[in-house]
N, CA, C and O atoms as a GROMACS GRO file, in nm:
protein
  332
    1UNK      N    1   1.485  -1.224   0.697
    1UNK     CA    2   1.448  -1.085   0.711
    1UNK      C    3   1.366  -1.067   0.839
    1UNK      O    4   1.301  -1.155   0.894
    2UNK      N    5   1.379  -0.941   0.877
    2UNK     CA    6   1.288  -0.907   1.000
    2UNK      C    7   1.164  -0.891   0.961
    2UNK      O    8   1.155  -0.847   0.846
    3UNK      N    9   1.017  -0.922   1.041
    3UNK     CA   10   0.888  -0.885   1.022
    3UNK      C   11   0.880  -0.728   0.978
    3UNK      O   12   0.921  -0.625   1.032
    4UNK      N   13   0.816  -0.752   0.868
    4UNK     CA   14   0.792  -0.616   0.781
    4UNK      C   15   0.646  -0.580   0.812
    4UNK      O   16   0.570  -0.668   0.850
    5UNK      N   17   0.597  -0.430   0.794
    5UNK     CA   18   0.504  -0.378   0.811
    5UNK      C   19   0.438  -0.354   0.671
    5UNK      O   20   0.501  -0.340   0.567
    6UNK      N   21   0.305  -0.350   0.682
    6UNK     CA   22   0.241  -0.353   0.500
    6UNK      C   23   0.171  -0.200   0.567
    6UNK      O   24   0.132  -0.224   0.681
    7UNK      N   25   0.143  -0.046   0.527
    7UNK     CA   26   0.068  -0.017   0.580
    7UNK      C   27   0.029   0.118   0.415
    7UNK      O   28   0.099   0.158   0.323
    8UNK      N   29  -0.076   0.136   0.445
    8UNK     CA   30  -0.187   0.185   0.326
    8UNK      C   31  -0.246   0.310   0.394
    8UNK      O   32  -0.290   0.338   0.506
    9UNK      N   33  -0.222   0.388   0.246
    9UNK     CA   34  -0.326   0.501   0.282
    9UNK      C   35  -0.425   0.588   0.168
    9UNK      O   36  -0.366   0.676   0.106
   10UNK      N   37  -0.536   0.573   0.145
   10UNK     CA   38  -0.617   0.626   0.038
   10UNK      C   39  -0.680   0.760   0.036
   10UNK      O   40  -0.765   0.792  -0.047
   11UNK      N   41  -0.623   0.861   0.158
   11UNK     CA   42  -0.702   0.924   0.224
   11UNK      C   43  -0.729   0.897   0.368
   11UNK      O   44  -0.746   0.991   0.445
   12UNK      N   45  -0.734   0.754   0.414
   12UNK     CA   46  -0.758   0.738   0.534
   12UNK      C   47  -0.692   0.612   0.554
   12UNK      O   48  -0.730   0.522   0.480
   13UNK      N   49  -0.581   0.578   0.658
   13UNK     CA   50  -0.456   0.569   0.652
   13UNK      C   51  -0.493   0.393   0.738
   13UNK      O   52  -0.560   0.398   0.841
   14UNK      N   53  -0.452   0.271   0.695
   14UNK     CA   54  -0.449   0.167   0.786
   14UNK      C   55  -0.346   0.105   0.782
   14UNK      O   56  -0.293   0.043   0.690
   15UNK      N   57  -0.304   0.129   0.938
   15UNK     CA   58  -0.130   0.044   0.965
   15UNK      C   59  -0.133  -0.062   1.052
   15UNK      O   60  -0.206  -0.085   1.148
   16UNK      N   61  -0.040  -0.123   1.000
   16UNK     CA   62  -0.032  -0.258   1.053
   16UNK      C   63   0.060  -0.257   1.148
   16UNK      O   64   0.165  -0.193   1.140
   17UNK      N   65   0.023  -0.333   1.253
   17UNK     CA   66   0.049  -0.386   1.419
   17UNK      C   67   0.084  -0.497   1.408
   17UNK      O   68   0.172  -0.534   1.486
   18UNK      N   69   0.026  -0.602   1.299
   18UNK     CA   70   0.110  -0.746   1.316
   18UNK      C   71   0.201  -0.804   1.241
   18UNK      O   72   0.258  -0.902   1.287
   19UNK      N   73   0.234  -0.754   1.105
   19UNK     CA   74   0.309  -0.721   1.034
   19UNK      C   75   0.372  -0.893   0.963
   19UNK      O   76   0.334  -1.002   1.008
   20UNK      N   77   0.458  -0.878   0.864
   20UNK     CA   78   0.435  -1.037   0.780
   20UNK      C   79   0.631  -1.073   0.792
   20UNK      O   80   0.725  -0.993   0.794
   21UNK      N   81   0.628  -1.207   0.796
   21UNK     CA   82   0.745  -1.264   0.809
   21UNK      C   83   0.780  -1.332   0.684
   21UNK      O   84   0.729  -1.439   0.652
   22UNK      N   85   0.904  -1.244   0.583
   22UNK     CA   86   0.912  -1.324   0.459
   22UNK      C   87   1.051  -1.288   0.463
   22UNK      O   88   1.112  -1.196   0.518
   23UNK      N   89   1.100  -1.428   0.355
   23UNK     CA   90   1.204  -1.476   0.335
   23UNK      C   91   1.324  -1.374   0.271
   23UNK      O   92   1.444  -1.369   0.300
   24UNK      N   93   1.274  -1.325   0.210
   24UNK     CA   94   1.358  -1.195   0.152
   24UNK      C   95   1.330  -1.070   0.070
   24UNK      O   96   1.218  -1.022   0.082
   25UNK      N   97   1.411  -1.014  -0.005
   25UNK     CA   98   1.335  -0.898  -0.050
   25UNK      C   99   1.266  -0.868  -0.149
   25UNK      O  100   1.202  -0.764  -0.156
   26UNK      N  101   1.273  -0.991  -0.272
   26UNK     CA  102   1.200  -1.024  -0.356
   26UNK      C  103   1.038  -1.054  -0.322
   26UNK      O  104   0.941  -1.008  -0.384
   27UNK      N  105   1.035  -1.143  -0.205
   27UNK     CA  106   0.923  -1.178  -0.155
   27UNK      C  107   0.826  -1.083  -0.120
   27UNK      O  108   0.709  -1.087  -0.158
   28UNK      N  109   0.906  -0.948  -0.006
   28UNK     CA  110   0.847  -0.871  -0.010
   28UNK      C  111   0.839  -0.769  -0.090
   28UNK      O  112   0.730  -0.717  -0.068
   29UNK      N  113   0.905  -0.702  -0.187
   29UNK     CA  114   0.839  -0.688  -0.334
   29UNK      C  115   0.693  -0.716  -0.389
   29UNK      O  116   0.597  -0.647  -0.425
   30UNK      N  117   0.721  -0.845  -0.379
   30UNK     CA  118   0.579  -0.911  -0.428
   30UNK      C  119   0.474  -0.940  -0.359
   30UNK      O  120   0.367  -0.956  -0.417
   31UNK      N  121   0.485  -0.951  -0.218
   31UNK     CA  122   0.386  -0.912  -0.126
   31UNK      C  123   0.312  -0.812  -0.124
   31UNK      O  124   0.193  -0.817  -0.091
   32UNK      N  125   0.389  -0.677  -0.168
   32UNK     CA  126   0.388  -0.550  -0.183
   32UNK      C  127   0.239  -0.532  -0.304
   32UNK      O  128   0.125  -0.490  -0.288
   33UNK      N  129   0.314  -0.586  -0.425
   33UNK     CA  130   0.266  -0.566  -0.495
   33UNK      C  131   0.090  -0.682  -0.508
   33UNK      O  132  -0.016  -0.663  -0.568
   34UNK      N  133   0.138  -0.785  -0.426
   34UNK     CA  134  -0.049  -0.807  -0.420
   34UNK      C  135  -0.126  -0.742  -0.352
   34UNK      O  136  -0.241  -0.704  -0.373
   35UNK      N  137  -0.049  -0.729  -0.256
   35UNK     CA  138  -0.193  -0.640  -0.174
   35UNK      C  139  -0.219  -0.526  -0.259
   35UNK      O  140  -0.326  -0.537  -0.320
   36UNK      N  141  -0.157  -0.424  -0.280
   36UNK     CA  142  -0.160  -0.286  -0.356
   36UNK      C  143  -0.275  -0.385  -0.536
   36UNK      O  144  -0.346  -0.305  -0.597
   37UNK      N  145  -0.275  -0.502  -0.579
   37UNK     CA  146  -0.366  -0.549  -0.688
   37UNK      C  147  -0.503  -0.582  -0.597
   37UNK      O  148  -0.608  -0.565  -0.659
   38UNK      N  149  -0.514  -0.621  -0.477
   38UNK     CA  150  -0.610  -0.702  -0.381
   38UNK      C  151  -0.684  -0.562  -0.379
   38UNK      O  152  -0.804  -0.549  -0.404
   39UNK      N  153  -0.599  -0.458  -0.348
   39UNK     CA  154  -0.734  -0.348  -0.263
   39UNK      C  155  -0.726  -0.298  -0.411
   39UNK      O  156  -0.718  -0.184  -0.367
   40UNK      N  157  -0.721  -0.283  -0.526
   40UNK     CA  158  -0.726  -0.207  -0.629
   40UNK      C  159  -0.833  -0.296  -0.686
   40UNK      O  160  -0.935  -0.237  -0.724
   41UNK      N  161  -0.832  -0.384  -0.696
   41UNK     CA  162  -0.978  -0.496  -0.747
   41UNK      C  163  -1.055  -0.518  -0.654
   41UNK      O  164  -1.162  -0.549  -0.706
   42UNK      N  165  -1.066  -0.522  -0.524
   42UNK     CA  166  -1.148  -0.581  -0.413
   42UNK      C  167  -1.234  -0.448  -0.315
   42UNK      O  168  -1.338  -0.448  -0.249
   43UNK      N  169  -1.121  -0.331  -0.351
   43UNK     CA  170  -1.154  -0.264  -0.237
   43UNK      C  171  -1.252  -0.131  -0.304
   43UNK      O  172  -1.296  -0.154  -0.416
   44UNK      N  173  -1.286   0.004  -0.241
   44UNK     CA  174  -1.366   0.074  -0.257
   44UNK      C  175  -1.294   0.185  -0.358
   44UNK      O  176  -1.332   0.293  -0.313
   45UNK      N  177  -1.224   0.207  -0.453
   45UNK     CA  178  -1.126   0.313  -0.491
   45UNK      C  179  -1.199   0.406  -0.580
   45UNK      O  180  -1.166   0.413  -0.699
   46UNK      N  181  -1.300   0.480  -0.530
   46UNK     CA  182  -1.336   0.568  -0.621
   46UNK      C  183  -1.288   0.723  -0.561
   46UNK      O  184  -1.314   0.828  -0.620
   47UNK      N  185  -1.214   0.714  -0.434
   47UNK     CA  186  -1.101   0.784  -0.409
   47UNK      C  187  -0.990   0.820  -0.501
   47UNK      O  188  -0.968   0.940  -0.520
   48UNK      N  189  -0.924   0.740  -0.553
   48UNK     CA  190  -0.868   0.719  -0.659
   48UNK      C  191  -0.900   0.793  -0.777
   48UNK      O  192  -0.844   0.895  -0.816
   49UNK      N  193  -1.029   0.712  -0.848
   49UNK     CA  194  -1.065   0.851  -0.947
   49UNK      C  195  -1.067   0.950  -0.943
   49UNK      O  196  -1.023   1.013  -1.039
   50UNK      N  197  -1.138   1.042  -0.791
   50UNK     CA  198  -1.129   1.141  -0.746
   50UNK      C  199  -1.003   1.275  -0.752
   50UNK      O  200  -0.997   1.394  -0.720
   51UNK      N  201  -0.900   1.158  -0.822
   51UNK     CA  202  -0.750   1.219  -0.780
   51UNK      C  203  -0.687   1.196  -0.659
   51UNK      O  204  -0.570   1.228  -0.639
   52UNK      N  205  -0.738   1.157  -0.600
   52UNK     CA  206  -0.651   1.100  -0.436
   52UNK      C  207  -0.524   0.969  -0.484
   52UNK      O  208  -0.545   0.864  -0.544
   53UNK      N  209  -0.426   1.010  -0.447
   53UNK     CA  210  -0.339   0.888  -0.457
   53UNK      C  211  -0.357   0.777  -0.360
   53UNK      O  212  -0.390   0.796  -0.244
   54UNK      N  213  -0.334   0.662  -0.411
   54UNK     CA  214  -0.330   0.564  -0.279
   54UNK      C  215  -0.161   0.542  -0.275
   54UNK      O  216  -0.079   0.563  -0.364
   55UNK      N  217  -0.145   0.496  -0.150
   55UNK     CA  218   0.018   0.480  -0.120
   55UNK      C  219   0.038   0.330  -0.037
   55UNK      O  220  -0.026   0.320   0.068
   56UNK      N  221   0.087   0.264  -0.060
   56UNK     CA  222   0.137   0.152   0.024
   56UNK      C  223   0.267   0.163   0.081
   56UNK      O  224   0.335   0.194  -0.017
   57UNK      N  225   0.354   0.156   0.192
   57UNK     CA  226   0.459   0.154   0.227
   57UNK      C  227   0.477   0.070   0.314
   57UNK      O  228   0.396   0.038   0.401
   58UNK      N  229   0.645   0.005   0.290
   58UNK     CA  230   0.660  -0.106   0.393
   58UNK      C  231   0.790  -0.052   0.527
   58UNK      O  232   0.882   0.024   0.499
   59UNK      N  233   0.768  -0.107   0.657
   59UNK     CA  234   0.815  -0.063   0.741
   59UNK      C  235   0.902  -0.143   0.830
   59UNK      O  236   0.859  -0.258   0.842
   60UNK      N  237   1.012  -0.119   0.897
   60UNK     CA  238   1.020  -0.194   0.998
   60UNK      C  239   0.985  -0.221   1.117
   60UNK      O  240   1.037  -0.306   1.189
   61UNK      N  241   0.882  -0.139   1.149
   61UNK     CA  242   0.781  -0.148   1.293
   61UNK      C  243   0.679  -0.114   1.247
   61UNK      O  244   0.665  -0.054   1.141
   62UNK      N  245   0.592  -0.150   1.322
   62UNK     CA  246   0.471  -0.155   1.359
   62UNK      C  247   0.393   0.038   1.364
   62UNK      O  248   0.452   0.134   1.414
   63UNK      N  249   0.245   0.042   1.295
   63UNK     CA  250   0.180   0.163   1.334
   63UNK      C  251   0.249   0.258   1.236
   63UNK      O  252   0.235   0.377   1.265
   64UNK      N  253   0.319   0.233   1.129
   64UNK     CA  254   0.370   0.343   1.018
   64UNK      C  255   0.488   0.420   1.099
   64UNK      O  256   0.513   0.540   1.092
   65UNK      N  257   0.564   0.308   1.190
   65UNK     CA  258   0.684   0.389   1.241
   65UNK      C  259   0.817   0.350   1.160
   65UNK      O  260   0.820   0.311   1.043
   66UNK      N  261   0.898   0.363   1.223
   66UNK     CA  262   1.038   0.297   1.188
   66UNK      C  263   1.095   0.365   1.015
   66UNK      O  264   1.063   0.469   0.958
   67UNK      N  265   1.190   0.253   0.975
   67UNK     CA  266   1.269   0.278   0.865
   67UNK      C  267   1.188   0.247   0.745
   67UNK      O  268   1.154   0.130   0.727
   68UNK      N  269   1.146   0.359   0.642
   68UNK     CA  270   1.105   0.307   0.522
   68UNK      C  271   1.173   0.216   0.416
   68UNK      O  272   1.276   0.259   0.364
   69UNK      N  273   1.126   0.097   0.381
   69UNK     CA  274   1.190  -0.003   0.269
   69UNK      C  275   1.167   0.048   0.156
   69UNK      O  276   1.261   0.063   0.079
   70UNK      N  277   1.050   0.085   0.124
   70UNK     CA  278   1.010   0.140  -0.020
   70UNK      C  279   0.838   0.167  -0.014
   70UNK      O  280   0.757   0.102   0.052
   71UNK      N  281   0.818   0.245  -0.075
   71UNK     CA  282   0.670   0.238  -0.070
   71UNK      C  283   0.582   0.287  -0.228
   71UNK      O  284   0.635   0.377  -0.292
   72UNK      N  285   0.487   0.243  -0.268
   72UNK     CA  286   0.434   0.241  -0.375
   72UNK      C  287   0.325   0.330  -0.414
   72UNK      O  288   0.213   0.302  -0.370
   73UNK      N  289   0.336   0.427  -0.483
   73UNK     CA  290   0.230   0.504  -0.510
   73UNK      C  291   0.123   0.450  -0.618
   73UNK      O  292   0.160   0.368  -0.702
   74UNK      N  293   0.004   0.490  -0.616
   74UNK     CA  294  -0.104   0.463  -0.736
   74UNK      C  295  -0.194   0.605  -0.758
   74UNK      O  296  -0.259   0.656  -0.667
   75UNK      N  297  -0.187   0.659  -0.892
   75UNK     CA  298  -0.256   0.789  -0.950
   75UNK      C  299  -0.332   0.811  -0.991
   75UNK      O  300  -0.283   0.916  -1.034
   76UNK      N  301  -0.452   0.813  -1.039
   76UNK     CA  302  -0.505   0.758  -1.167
   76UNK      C  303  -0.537   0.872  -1.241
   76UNK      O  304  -0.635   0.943  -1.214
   77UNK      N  305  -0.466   0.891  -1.323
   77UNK     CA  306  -0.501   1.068  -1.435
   77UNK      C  307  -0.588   1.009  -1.548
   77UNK      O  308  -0.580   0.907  -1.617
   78UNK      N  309  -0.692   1.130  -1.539
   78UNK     CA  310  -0.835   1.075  -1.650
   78UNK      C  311  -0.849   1.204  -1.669
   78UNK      O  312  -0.798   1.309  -1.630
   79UNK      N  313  -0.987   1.143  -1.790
   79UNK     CA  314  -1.008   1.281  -1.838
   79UNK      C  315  -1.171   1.274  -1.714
   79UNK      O  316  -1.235   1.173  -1.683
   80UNK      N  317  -1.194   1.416  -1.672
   80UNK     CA  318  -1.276   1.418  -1.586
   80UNK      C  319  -1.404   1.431  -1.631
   80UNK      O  320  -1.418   1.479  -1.743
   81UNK      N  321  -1.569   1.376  -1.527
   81UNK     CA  322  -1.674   1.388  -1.587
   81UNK      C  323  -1.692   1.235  -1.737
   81UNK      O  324  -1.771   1.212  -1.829
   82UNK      N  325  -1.568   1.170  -1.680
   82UNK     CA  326  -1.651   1.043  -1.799
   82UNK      C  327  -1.714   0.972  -1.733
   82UNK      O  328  -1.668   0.860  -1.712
   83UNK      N  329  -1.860   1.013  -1.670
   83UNK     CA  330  -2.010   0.848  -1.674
   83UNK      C  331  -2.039   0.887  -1.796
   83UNK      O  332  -2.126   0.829  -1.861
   0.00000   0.00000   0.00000
């Protein structure tokens, strides 16, 4: 496969310039899907609660250009005001 693009947006959008070299489309599938678990456990998402969707999409160039492969949404519907 050609170097694929991983690029994310929560509200405020980070695209990738160096982009990942994998074997096929399963792989990236699942590439897909760690990072999108990595920033959902690791990262800041109280955007998210907020109602903001986060989005991951993969690309064939660089900077959120080119042909979309697929890209992954995350929602999170609550009931509002639960601290």
């Amino acid at each position: 496969m050609p170097v694929l693009y991983f690029h994310f947006d929560d509200g405020f959008a980070v695209l990738d310039s160096c982009g990942v070299d994998l074997p096929d489309t399963a792989a990236v599938r699942a590439e897909a899907i760690a990072t999108i678990a990595d920033i959902l456990r690791d990262g800041d998402v109280r955007a998210l609660w907020d109602g903001r969707p986060f989005r991951l999409w993969v690309t064939d160039q660089p900077a959120g250009k080119g042909a979309t492969l697929f890209a992954l949404h995350v929602r999170a519907i609550g009931v509002a005001g639960g601290d």
